[in-house]
DRENNUKE-583729 format. One record per residue (C-alpha): residue number from 0; x, y, z. Coordinates in steps of 0.25 Angstrom, whole numbers, plus 5000, padded with zeros to 4 digits. Example, Ala and Ser with C-alpha at 12.3 -4.5 7.8 and 13.67 -1.06 7.14 Angstrom:
<recs>
REC  num    px    py    pz
REC    0  5049  4982  5031
REC    1  5055  4996  5029
</recs>
This chain:
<recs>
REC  num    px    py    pz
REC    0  5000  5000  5000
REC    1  5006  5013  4995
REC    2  5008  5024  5007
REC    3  5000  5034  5000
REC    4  4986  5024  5000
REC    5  4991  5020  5015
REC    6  4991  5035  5018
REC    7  4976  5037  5013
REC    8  4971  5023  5022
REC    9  4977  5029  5034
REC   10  4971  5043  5033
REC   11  4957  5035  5029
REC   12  4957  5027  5042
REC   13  4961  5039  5051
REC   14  4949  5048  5046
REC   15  4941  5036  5047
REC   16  4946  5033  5063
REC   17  4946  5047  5066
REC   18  4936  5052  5073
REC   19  4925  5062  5065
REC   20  4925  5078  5069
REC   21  4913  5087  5065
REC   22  4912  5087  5051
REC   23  4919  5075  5047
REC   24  4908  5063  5052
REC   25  4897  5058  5047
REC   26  4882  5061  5053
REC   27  4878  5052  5062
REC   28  4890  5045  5066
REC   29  4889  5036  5079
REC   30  4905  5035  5080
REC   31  4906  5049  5077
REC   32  4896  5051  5087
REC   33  4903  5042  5099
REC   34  4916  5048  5096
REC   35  4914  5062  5099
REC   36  4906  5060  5111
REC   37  4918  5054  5117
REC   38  4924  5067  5111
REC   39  4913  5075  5118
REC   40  4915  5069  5131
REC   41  4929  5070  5131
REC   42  4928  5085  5128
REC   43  4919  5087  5138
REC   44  4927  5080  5150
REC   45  4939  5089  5146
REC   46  4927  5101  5148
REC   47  4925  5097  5160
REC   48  4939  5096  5166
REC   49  4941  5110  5158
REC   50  4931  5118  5167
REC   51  4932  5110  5178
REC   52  4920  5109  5192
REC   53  4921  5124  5194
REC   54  4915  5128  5180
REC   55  4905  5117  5180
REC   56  4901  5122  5194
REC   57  4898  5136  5189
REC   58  4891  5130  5177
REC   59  4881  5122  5189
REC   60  4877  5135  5195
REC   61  4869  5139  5182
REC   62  4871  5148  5169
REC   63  4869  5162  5166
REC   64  4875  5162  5152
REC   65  4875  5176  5148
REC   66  4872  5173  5131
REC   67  4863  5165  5126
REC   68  4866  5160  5112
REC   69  4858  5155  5101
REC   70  4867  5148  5091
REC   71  4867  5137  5079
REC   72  4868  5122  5084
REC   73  4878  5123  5072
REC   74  4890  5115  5079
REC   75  4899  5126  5075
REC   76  4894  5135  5081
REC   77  4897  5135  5098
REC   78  4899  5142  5111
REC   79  4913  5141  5110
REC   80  4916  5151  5102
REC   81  4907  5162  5108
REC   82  4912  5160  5122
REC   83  4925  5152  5128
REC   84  4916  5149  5142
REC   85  4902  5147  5136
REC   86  4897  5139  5149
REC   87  4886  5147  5157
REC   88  4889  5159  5147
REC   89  4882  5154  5134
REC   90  4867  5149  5134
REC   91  4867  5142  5120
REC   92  4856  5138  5113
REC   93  4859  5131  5099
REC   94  4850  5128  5087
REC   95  4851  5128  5071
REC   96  4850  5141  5066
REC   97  4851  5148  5080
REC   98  4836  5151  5079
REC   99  4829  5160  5093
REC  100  4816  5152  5091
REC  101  4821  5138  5089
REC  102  4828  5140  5103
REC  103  4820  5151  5109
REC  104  4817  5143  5123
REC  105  4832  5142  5124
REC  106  4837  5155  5120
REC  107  4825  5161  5131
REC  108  4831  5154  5142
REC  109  4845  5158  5140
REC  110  4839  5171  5141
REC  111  4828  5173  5150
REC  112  4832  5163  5159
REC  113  4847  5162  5157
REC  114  4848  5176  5156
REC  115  4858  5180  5145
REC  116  4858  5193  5141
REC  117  4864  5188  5128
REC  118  4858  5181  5115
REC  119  4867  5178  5106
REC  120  4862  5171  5094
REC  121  4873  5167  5084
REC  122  4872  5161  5070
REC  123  4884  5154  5062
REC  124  4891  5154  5048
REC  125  4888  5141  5041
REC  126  4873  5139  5046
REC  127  4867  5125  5043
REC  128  4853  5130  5047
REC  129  4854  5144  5040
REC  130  4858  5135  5029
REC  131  4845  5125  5029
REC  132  4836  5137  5033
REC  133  4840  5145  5020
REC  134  4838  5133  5010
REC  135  4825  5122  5012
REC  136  4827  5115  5024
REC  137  4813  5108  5022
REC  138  4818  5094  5021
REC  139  4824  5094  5033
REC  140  4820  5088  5046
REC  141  4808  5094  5053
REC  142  4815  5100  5066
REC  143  4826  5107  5058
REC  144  4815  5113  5048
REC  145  4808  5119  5059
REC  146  4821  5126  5065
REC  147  4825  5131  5051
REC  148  4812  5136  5050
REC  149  4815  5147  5061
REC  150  4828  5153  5052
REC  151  4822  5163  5044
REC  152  4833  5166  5035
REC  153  4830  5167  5016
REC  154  4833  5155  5009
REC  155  4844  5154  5000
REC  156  4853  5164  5012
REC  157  4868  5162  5013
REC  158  4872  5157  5024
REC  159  4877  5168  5032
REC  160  4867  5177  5029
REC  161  4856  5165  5033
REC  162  4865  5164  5047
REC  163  4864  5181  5050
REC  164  4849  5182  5047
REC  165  4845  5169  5055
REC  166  4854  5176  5067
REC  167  4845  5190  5065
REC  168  4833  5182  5063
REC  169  4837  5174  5078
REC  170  4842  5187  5085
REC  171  4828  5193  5080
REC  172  4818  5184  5085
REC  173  4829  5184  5099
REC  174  4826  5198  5100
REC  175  4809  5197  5098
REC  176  4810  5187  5110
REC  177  4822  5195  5119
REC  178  4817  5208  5114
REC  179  4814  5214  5130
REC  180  4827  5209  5135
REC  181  4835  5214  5123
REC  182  4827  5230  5123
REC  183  4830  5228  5139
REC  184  4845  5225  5136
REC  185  4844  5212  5143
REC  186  4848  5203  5131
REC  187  4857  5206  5119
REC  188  4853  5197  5108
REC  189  4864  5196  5097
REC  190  4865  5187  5085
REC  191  4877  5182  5078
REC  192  4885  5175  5067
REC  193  4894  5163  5071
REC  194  4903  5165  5057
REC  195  4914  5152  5058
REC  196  4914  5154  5042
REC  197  4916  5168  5040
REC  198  4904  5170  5033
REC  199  4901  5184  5037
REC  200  4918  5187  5035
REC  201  4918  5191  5049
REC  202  4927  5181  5053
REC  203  4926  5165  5053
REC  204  4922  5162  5066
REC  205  4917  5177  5072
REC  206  4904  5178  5078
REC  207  4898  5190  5071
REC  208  4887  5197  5078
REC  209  4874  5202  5070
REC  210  4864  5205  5076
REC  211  4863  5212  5091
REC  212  4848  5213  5097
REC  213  4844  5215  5082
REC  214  4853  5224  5077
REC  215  4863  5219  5066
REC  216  4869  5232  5061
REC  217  4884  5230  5065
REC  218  4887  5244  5073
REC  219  4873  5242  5081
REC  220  4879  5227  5085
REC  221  4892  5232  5088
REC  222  4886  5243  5098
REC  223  4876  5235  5105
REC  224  4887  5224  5107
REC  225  4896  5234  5113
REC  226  4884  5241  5121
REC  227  4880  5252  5112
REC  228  4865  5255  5110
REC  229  4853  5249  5117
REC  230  4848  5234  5116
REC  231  4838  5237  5109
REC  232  4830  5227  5099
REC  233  4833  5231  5085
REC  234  4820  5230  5078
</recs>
């Protein structure tokens, strides 16, 4: 056997021993399955020595997270990059499209019960649901119909464009039901682009704010973010 067919069978059975990451397995795959449990437990015992008794005794005594956030369930979107220490800080709620009414219970707790005085309600580059929601999604399964229904964006809509008027679209019905609370300037609700592909050529992985309490004119979002001008609702 010549060594440049031994080379290809060795690189063959290592892909095929090694274990899949996100991206590269197949759907529904049991092995893939038990082997990143293992990989999740392992991770989350290395957690817990981490942080140690102390910070999961403060964690015990309750939350007072002072955002709540309504995101994508998109797996690349997370906590992680909005805030190094999200335990007890960050009340996330997670569904596709990051839609107000699909999570409205949620997003009410975390803020009338919870008492955040932020709502933060972000959108990403790269957005299956806006994707579905712009084209027919009629042929999927009933569930997911019904929560594309509630993204109210025109067909055909790149991508991005889908992604910033779903996020004005969410802050705008956030506003209808906190409206009190924001006019009172108990609540500031702001809406914003997770862009990991530099769609909006901001920067790949920026978090680009477009909407604060209703108003999307940049100079009016940098004045109420650094305290200038009242809390008012744009109408």
């Amino acid at each position: 056997m010549n060594k440049t067919l031994c080379g290809t069978l060795l690189a063959a059975t290592l892909i095929l021993a090694a274990p899949a990451r996100a991206g590269e397995h197949a759907h529904g795959d049991a092995a893939v399955a038990r082997a990143f449990i293992q990989e999740v437990l392992a991770s989350q015992k290395a957690y817990g020595r981490k942080h140690g008794q102390a910070f999961f005794a403060r964690l015990a005594k309750g939350q007072q997270p002072r955002a709540t956030v309504l995101t994508c369930a998109d797996s690349r979107v997370h906590a992680n990059m909005l805030d190094p220490s999200p335990e007890g800080d960050l009340f996330i709620v997670r569904n596709i499209g990051n839609q107000f009414a699909t999570a409205r219970g949620s997003v009410e707790y975390g803020i009338n019960h919870l008492g955040s005085s932020l709502l933060l309600i972000i959108g990403h580059s790269a957005c299956g649901a806006i994707q579905a929601a712009s084209g027919d999604y009629s042929l999927l399964e009933p569930a997911i119909v019904r929560e594309l229904d509630g993204i109210r964006i025109a067909k055909g809509v790149a991508n991005v464009d889908g992604v910033v008027a779903n996020v004005h679209h969410q802050v705008g019905a956030a506003i209808d039901a906190f409206a009190a609370k924001v006019e009172a300037g108990q609540l500031l609700v702001v809406g914003a682009v997770y862009d990991f592909a530099d769609d909006m050529k901001h920067g790949a992985g920026r978090l680009n704010v477009i909407d604060v309490n209703g108003e999307t004119a940049p100079a009016r979002i940098q004045a109420l973010l650094a305290g200038g001008g009242q809390p008012h609702v744009a109408r």
